[in-house]
C-alpha positions in Angstrom: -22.5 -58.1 -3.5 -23.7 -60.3 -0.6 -26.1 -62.8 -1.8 -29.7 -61.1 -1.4 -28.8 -58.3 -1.1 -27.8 -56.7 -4.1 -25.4 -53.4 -3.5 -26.6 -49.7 -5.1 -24.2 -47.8 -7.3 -21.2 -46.9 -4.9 -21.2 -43.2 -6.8 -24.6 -42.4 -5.5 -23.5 -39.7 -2.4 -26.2 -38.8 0.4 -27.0 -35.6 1.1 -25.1 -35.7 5.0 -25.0 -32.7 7.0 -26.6 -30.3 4.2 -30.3 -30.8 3.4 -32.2 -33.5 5.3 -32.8 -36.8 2.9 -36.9 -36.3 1.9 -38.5 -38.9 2.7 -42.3 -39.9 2.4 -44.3 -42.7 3.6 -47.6 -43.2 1.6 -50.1 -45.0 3.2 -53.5 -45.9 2.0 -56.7 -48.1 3.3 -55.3 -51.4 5.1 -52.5 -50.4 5.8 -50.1 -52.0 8.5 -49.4 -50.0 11.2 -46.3 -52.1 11.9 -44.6 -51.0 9.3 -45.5 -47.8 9.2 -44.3 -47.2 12.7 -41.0 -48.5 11.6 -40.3 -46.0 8.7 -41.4 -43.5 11.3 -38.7 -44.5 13.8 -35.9 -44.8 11.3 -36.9 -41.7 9.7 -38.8 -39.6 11.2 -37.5 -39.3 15.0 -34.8 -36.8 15.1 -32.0 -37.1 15.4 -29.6 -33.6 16.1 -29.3 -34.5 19.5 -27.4 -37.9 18.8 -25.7 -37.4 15.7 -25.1 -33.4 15.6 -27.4 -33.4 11.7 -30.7 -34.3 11.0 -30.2 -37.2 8.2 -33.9 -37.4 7.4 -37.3 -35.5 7.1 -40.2 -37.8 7.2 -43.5 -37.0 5.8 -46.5 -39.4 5.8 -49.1 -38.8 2.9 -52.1 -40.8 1.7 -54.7 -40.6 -1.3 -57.5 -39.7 0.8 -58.2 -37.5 4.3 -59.0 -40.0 6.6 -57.1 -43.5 6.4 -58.3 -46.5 7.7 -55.2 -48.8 9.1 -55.2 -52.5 8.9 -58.3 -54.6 10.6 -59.7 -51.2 11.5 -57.3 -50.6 14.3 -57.1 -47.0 14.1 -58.1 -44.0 11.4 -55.2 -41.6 10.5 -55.4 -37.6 9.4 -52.4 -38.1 7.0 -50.1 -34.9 6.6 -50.4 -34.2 2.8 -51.7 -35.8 -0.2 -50.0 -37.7 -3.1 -48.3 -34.8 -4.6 -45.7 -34.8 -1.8 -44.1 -37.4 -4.0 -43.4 -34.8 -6.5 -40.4 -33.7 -4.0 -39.4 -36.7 -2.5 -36.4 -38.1 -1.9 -37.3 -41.6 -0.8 -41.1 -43.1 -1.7 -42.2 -45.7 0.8 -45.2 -47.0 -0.9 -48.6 -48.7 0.9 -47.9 -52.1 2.2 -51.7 -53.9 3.2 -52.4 -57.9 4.4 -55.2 -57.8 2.0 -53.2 -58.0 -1.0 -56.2 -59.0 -3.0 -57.1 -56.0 -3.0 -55.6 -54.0 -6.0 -53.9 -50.3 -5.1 -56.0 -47.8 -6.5 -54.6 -46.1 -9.8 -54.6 -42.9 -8.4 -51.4 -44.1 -6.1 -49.8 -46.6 -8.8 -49.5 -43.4 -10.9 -48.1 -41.5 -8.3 -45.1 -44.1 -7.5 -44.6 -44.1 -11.4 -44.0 -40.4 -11.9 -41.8 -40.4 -9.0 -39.6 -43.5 -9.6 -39.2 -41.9 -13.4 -38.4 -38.9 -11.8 -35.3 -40.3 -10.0 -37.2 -41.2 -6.0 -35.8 -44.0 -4.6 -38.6 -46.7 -3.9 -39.2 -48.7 -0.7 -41.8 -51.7 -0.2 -41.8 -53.3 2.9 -43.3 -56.3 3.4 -46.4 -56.6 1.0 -45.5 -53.0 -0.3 -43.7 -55.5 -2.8 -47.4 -56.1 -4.1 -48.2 -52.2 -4.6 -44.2 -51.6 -6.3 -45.0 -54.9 -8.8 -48.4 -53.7 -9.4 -47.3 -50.3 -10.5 -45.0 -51.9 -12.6 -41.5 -51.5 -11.1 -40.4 -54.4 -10.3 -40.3 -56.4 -13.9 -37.0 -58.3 -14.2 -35.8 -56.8 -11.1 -34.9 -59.0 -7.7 -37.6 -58.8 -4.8 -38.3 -59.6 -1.2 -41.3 -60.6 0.3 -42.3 -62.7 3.3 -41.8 -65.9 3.0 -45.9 -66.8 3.4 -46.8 -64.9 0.3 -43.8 -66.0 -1.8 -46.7 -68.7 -3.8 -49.0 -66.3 -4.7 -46.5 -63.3 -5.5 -44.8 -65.4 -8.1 -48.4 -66.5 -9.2 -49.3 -63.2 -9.8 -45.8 -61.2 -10.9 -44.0 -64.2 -12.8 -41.6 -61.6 -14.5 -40.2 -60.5 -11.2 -37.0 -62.2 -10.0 -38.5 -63.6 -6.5 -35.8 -63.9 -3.5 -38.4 -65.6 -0.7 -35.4 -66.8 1.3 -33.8 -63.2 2.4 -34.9 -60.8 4.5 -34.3 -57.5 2.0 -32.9 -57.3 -1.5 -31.4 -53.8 -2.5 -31.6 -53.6 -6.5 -29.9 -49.4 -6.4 -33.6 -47.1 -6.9 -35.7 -50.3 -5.6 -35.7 -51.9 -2.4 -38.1 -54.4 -0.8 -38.1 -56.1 2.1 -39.8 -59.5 3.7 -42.3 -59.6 6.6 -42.2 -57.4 10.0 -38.9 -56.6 11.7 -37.2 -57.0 8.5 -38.6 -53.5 7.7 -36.1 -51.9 10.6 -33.4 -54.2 8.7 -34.2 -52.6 6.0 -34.4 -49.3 7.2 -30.8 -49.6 9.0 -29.7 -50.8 5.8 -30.7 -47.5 4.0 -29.3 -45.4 6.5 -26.0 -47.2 6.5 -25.7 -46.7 2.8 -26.6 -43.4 3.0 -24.5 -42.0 5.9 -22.2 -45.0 7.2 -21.9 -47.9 9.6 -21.3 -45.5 12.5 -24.5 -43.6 12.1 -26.3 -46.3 11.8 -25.4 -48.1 14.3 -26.2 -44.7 16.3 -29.8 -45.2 15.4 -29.8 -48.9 15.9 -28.6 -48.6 19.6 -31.3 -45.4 20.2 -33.6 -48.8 18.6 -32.3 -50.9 20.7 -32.2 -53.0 17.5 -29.4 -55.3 16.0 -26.6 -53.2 14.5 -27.3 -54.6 11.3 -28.6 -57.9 9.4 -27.3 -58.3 6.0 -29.8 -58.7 3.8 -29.2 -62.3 2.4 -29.6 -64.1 6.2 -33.0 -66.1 5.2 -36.0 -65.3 6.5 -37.5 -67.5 9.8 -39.8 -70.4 8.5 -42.6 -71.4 10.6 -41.4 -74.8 12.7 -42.6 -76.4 15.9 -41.0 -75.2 18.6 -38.6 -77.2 20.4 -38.6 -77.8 24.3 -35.7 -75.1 25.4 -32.9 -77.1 26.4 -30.2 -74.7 25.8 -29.6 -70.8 26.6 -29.6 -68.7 23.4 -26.6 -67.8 21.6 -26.7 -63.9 23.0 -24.0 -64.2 25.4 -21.9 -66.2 22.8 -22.6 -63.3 19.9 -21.8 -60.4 22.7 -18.4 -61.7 23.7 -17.2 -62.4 20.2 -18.4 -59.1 19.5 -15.9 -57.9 22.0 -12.6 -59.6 20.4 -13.2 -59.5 16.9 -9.7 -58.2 16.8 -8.4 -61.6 17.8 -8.0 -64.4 15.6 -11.3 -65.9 16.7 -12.6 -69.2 14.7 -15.7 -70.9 14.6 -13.7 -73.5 16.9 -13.5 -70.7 19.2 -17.4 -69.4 18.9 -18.2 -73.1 19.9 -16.2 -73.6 22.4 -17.7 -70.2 24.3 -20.9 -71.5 23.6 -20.2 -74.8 25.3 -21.1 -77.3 22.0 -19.7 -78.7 19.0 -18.6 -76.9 16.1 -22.0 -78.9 14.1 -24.2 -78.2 17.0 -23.1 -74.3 17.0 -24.0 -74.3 13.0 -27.4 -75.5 13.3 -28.0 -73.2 16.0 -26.7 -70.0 13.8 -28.9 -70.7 11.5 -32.3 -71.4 13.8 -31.0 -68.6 16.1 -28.9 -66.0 13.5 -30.3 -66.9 10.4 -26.7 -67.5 8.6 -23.8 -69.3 9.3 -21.0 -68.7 12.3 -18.1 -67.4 10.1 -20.9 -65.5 7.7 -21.7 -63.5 11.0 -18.4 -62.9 12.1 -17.0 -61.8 8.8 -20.0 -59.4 8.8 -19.9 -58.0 12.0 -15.3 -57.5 10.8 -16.8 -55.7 7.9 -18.9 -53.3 9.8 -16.1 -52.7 12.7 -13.8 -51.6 9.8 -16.7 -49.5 8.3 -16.9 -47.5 11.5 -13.1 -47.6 12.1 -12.3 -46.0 8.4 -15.1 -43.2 8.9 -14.2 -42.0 12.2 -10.6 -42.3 12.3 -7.7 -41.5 10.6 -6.2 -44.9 10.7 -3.9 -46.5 8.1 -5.4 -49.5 6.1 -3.3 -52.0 7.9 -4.3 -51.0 11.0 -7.6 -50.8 10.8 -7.4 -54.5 8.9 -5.6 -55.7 11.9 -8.2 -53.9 15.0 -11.5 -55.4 12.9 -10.0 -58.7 12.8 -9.5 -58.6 8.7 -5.9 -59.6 9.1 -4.4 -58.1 6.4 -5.1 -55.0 3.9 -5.7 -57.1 0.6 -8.3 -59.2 3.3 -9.5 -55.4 4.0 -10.1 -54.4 0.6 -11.6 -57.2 -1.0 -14.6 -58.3 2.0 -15.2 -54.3 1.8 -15.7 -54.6 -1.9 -17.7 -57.3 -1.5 -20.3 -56.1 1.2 -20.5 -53.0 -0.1 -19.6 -52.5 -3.8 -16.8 -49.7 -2.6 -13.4 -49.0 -1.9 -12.0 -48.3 1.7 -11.0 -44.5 0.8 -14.0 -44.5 -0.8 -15.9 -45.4 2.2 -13.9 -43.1 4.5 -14.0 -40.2 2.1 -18.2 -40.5 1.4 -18.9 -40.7 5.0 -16.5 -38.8 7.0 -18.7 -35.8 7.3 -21.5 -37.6 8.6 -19.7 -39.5 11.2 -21.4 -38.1 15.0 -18.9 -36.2 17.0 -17.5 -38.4 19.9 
């Protein structure tokens, strides 16, 4: 398990190229239309075109028949009411700034029935509050944004707070922290559920990072610093490129044109982990990709994602995603796009 981001049941199996994956988005008065937008890009844009399936149906439902979103921005005509959850796959409950405001019963019952029922459960952002509220989140790990991390535990001491992350995945419950950590989180869920290599098929349509492991910490509010260095893009996409070589963080510096200290502190401002955290990461997910689309023996695909050796394969697949390699290759092989 990668710290943060806790790994669900490696038996659960996603529905691939049969029936599309349910999912509803529930949104009620306050609502941010951030969010919201990103649940409808992951899952509700199709997808047959790209990948050859459709991996997802999204449905967007609210309590009432006219929605007010957050600061009054805009009113929505929502597509069903709450007993859309009754079929559901995947429950994305309301997220709202004003988390003073409690979630009306009507909707904490709802996300009850269907987390007892067997729905997986989303919260992004402050949809922690409406997920803790209803009750589902009592001795269980949690994300939220960093800003709110005070008054959350104030309010839900029994829950096992993780302010630092940007997602936790506790199996049926997932949460995430503030903003773009919502498409983190949504490209974690489709990875889990259909592979690296679909996923990172609806990251690029995104144009989004491939993937951020859920225990990278969240970006705290600082001054900002006069620019006096070009970000570490350039750095990232080369290394990207030759992750089959035997690249160090020596080497990582050394592209970047600064110490192996100054490259460090600049992951972590820039990347949000450290330099050989990234890089075993970004190793991890090449092999992903390489055992679902190809036929390739173990050493060989340890050897092209810069793993080294087949014990260095199996363990760092164990421990990023709670499964085997022949489990990964064998689970997603049928949803891999056709190249």
């Amino acid at each position: 398990m990668s710290q943060g981001s806790l790994q669900p049941d490696a038996g659960t199996v996603p529905r691939g190229r049969g029936t599309p994956h349910r999912v509803v988005l529930v949104v009620d008065e306050g609502s941010n239309p951030f969010e919201m937008a990103c649940a409808c890009e992951v899952f509700g844009a199709r997808r047959a075109q790209d990948l050859g399936f459709e991996p997802y149906t999204l449905r967007i439902v609210a309590p009432g028949r006219r929605t007010t979103m957050r600061d009054g921005l805009f009113r929505i005509t929502a597509d069903g009411d709450l007993s859309a959850l009754a079929t559901a796959d995947t429950v994305i409950v309301p997220n709202r700034p004003d988390v003073e405001t409690a979630s009306r019963p009507a909707v904490l019952r709802a996300i009850r029935e269907a987390h007892d029922r067997g729905a997986r459960m989303v919260g992004l952002c402050t949809g922690a509050y409406t997920l803790a509220e209803a009750g589902l989140l009592s001795g269980r790990p949690a994300a939220v944004h960093w800003q709110l991390a005070d008054d959350f535990r104030a309010r839900f001491p029994d829950v096992d707070l993780r302010p630092d992350v940007l997602f936790v995945d506790d199996g049926d419950v997932l949460t995430s922290a503030g903003s773009a950590a919502a498409l983190d989180l949504g490209l974690h869920i489709v990875r889990n559920d259909h592979g690296a290599e679909v996923a990172n098929q609806v990251s690029r349509r995104l144009v989004f990072a491939a993937f951020r492991d859920g225990g990278q910490r969240q970006f705290v509010e600082r001054s900002v610093p006069r620019v006096t260095h070009t970000p570490l893009s350039a750095t990232l996409d080369w290394a990207e490129e030759h992750l089959a070589e035997p690249l160090t963080v020596a080497d990582l510096a050394a592209h970047a044109h600064v110490g192996v200290t100054t490259l460090h502190r600049r992951f972590r401002a820039e990347v949000g982990s450290t330099p050989l955290a990234w890089l075993t990461g970004r190793r991890v997910l090449l092999a992903e990709r390489l055992l679902e689309r190809d036929d390739l023996p173990l050493d060989l695909v340890a050897q092209r994602s810069g793993l080294g050796t087949t014990a260095n394969l199996r363990v760092l697949i164990r421990r990023h995603t709670g499964s085997t390699p022949s489990t990964v290759r064998a689970r997603f092989r049928a949803a891999v796009p056709a190249r």
